[in-house]
C-alpha positions as CSV (number, residue, x, y, z in Angstrom):
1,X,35.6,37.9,-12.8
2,X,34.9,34.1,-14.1
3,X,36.7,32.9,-11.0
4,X,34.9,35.0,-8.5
5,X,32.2,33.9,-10.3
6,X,32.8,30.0,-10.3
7,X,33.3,30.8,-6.8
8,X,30.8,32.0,-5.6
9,X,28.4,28.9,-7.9
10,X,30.1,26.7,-6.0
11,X,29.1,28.1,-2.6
12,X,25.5,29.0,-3.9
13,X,22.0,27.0,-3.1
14,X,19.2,26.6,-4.9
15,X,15.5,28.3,-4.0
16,X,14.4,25.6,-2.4
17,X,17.1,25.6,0.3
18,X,17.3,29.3,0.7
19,X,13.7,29.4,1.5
20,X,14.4,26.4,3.8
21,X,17.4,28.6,5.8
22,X,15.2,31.8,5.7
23,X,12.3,29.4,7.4
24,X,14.7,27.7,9.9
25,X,16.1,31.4,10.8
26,X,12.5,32.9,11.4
27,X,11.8,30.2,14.0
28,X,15.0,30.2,15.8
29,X,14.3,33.7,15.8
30,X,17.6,34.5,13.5
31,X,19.2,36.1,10.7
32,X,21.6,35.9,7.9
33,X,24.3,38.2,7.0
34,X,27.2,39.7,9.1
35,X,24.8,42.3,11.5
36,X,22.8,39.7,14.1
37,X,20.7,42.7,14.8
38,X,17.4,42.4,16.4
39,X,16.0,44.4,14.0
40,X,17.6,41.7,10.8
41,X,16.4,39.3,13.0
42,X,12.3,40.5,13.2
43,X,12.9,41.3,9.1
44,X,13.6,37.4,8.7
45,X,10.8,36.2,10.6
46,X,8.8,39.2,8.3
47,X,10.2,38.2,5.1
48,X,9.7,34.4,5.8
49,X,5.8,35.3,5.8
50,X,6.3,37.2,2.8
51,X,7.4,34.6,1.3
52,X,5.6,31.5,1.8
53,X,2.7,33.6,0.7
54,X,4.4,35.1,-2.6
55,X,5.4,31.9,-3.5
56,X,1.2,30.7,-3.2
57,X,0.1,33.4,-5.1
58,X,2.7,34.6,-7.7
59,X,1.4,34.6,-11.4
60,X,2.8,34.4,-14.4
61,X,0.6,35.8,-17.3
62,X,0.3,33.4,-20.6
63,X,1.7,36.0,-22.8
64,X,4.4,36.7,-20.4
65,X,4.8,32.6,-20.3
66,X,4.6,32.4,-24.0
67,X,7.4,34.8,-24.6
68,X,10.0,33.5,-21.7
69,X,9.7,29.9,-23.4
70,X,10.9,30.9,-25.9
71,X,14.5,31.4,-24.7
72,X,16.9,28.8,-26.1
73,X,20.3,29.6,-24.5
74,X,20.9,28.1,-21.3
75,X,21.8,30.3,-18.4
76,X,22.3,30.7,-14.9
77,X,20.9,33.5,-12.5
78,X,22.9,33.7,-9.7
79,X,20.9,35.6,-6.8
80,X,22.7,37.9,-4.4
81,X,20.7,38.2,-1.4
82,X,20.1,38.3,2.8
83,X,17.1,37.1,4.6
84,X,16.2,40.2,6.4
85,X,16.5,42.2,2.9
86,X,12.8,43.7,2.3
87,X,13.7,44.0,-1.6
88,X,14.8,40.7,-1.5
89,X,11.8,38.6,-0.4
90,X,9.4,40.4,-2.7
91,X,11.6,40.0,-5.4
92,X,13.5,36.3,-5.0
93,X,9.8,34.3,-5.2
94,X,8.6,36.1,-8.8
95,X,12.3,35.3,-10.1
96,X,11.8,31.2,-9.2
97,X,8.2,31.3,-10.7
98,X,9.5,33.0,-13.9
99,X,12.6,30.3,-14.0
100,X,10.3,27.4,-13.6
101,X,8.7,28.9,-17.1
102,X,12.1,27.5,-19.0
103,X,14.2,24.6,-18.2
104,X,16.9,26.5,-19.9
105,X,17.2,29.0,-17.0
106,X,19.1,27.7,-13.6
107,X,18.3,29.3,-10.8
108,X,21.0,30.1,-7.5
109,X,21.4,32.0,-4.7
110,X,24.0,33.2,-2.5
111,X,24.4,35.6,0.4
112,X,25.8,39.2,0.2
113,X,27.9,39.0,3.0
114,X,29.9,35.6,2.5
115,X,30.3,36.7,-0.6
116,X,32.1,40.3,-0.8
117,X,33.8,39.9,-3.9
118,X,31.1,39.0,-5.9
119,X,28.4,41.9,-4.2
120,X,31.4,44.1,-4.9
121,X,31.7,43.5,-8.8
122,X,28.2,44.4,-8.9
123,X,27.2,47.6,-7.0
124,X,24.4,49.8,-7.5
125,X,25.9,53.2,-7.4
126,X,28.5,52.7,-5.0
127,X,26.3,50.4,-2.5
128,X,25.6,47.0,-1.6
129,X,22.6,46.9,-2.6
130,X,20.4,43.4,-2.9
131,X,18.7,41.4,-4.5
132,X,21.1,41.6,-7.4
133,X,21.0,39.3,-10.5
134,X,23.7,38.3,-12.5
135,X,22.9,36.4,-15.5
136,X,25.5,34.1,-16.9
137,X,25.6,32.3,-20.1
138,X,26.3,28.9,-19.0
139,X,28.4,27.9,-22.5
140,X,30.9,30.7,-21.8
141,X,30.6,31.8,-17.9
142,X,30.2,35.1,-18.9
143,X,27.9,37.8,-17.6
144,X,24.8,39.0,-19.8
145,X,23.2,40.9,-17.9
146,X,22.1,42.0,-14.2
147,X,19.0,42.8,-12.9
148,X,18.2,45.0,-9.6
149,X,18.1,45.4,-6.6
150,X,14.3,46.6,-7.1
151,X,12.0,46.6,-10.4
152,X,11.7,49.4,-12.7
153,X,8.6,51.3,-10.8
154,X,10.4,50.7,-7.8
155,X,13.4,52.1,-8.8
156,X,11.7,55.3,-10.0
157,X,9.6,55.8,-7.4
158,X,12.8,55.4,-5.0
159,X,14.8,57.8,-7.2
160,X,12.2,60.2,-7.1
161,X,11.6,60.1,-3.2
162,X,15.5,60.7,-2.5
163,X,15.3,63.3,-4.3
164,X,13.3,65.5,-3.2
165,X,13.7,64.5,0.8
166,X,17.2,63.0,0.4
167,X,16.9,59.6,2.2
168,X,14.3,56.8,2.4
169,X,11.8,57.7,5.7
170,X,10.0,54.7,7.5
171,X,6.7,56.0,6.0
172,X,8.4,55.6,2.5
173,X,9.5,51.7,3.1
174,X,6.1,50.9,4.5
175,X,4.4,52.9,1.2
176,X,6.8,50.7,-0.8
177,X,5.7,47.4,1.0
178,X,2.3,48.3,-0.1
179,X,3.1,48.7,-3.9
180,X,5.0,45.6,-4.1
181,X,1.9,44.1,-2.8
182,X,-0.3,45.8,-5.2
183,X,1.9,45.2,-7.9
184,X,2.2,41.2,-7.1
185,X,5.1,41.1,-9.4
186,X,3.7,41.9,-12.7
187,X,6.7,45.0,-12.9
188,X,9.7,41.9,-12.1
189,X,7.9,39.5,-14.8
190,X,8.0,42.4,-17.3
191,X,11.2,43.5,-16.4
192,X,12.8,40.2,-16.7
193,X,10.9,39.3,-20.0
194,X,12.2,42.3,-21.8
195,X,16.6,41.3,-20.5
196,X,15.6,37.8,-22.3
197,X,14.6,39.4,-25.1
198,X,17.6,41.0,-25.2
199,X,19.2,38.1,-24.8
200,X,17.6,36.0,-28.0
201,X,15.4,37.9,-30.3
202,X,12.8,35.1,-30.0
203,X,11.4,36.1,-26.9
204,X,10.6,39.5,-28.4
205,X,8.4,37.9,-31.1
């Protein structure tokens, strides 16, 4: 696992440049990841908007702020992710506003599909599914912790729809666009906040 995991730090980019690629992609009118579908294609030029305004408008509450300061031990998220991933572009900006909170917390990304060893260490019941976090402590290389592909709520609300209609509907995505919106991120910073506590008691105080 620590080599696939070296590996893949050594291929990975930092925020800034992924939002550059995803930017660059949306105006040649492009995508990343292994499907060059039209439809991967309009999601990029999508999620591009998505983000440039998530990353204007994301807030971090003080308390929030307060606690994730507190983290002492230096780490490294490493971000699995595409640009035409939905998930992904709601989720990716709240993540580089909560690292910017803490020096102690590096923050990388890398892409699903050049990376299939790595995605496939880390499934979500049997899929591929993104954003995924892996948290590593950056004294040892191991893994902490991982975190996604969706928040909590999310997750539930998700669960709950497959169940009773057995697959995700086009209504049900667009429904979900809208609570990410309303949530602006708040469910993310909280979940997050509460895997660093886990991680060094301080932040719980």
């Amino acid at each position: 696992m620590k080599s696939i995991i070296k590996t893949s730090l050594d291929r990975s980019m930092s925020y800034e440049a992924y939002r550059d690629l995803v930017k660059r992609l949306a105006e040649e009118h492009s995508t990343t990841g292994s499907e060059q579908t039209e439809g991967h294609k309009d999601f990029t030029k999508l999620n591009d908007r998505r983000m440039r305004r998530w990353d204007k408008t994301i807030k971090i509450p003080e308390v929030s702020q307060k606690r994730i300061s507190k983290l002492t031990q230096d780490i490294t998220w490493l971000v699995i992710a595409e640009s035409w991933c939905g998930d992904a572009a709601h989720v990716l900006p709240v993540l580089k506003k909560i690292a910017d909170v803490n020096p102690h917390i590096t923050y990388r990304v890398v892409l699903r599909d050049e990376n299939p060893e790595l995605m496939d260490a880390f499934l979500t019941k049997g899929a591929r599914s993104i954003p995924k976090v892996i948290i590593i402590d950056d004294n040892t290389g191991e893994v902490l912790s991982a975190y996604g592909p969706r928040p909590s709520e999310a997750t539930t609300y998700v669960q709950r729809f497959i169940a009773k209609n057995g697959k995700l509907t086009p209504e049900f995505k667009e429904d979900l666009q809208h609570w990410y919106n309303s949530d602006k991120g708040q469910n993310i910073v909280n979940d997050v906040t509460e895997i660093l506590c886990g991680l060094e008691s301080k932040v719980c105080l």
